[in-house]
C-alpha positions in Angstrom: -14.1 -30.0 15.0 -16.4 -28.7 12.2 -17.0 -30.3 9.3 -15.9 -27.1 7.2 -12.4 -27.5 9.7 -12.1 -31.0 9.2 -12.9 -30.7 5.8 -9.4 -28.0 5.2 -7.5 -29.8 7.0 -7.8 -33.2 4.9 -7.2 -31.2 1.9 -4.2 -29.1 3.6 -3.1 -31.8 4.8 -2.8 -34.0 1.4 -1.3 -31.5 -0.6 2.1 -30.2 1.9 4.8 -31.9 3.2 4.9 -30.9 6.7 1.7 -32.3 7.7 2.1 -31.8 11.0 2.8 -27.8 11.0 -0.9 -27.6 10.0 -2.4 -25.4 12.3 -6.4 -24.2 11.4 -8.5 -21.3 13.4 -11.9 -21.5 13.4 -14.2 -18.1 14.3 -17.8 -17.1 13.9 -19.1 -14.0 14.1 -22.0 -12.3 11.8 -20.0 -12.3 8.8 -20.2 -16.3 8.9 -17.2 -19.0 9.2 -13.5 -17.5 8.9 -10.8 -20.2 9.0 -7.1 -18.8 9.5 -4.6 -21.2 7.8 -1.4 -21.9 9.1 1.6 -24.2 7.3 5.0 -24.7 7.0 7.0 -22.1 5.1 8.1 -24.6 2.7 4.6 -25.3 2.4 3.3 -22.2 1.0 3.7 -22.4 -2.3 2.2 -25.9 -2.4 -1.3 -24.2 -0.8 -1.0 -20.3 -3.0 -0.4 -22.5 -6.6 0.4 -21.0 -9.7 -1.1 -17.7 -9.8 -3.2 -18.6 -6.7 -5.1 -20.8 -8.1 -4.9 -23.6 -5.7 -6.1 -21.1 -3.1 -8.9 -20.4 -5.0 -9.9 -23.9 -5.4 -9.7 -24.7 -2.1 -11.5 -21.1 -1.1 -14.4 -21.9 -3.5 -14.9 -25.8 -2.1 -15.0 -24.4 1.6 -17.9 -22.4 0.4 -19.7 -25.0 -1.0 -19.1 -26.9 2.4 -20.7 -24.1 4.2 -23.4 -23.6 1.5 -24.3 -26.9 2.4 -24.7 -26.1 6.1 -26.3 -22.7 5.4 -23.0 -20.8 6.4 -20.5 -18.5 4.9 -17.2 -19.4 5.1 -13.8 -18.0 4.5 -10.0 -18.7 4.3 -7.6 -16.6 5.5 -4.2 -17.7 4.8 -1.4 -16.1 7.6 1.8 -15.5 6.3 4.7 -17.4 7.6 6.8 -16.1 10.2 10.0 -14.1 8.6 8.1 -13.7 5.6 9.6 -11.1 3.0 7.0 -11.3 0.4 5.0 -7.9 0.6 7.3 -5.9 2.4 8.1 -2.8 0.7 11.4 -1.8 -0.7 13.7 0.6 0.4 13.1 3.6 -1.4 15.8 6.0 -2.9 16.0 9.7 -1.8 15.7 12.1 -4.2 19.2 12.9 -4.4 20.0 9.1 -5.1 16.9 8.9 -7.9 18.2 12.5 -9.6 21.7 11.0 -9.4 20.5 8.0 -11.0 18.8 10.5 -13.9 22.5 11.9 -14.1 20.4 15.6 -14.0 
């Protein structure tokens, strides 16, 4: 394993509580190093943060790990399965929205 991979999944690792769900993908291609993070459901929030902000952390100290071996690198972090977050509302019809309005 790469140091960048090895380097996530200490990190990952130390900060959920299903260890062993854990699952990192490591691909290069010409845009540099993109790793694909995957982790427990329950985990989720533990790796995001408040406002994202553990992401970010952990975003911006994988690219000084691959500054320091003259690479790019990336996180991508993959949605649980049976996610809801980002999935669109159903939308009224107009006839529901103009008889919300009471028009």
């Amino acid at each position: 394993m790469e140091q960048d991979a090895q380097f996530l999944e200490y990190v990952v690792k130390a900060l959920v509580d299903n260890p062993n769900d854990v699952k990192i993908k490591r691909t290069v291609d010409e845009m540099g190093v993109l790793m694909s993070l995957d982790v427990n459901s329950a985990d989720m929030g533990k790796i995001i943060g408040r406002e994202g902000n553990t992401a970010k952390a952990i975003r911006t100290l994988l690219r000084v790990v691959g500054m320091k071996n003259n690479a790019r690198v990336n996180l991508k972090i993959n949605e649980p399965e049976g996610s809801v977050r980002g999935e669109p509302k159903a939308s009224k019809t107009v006839d529901e929205a103009m008889e919300d309005l009471k028009i």
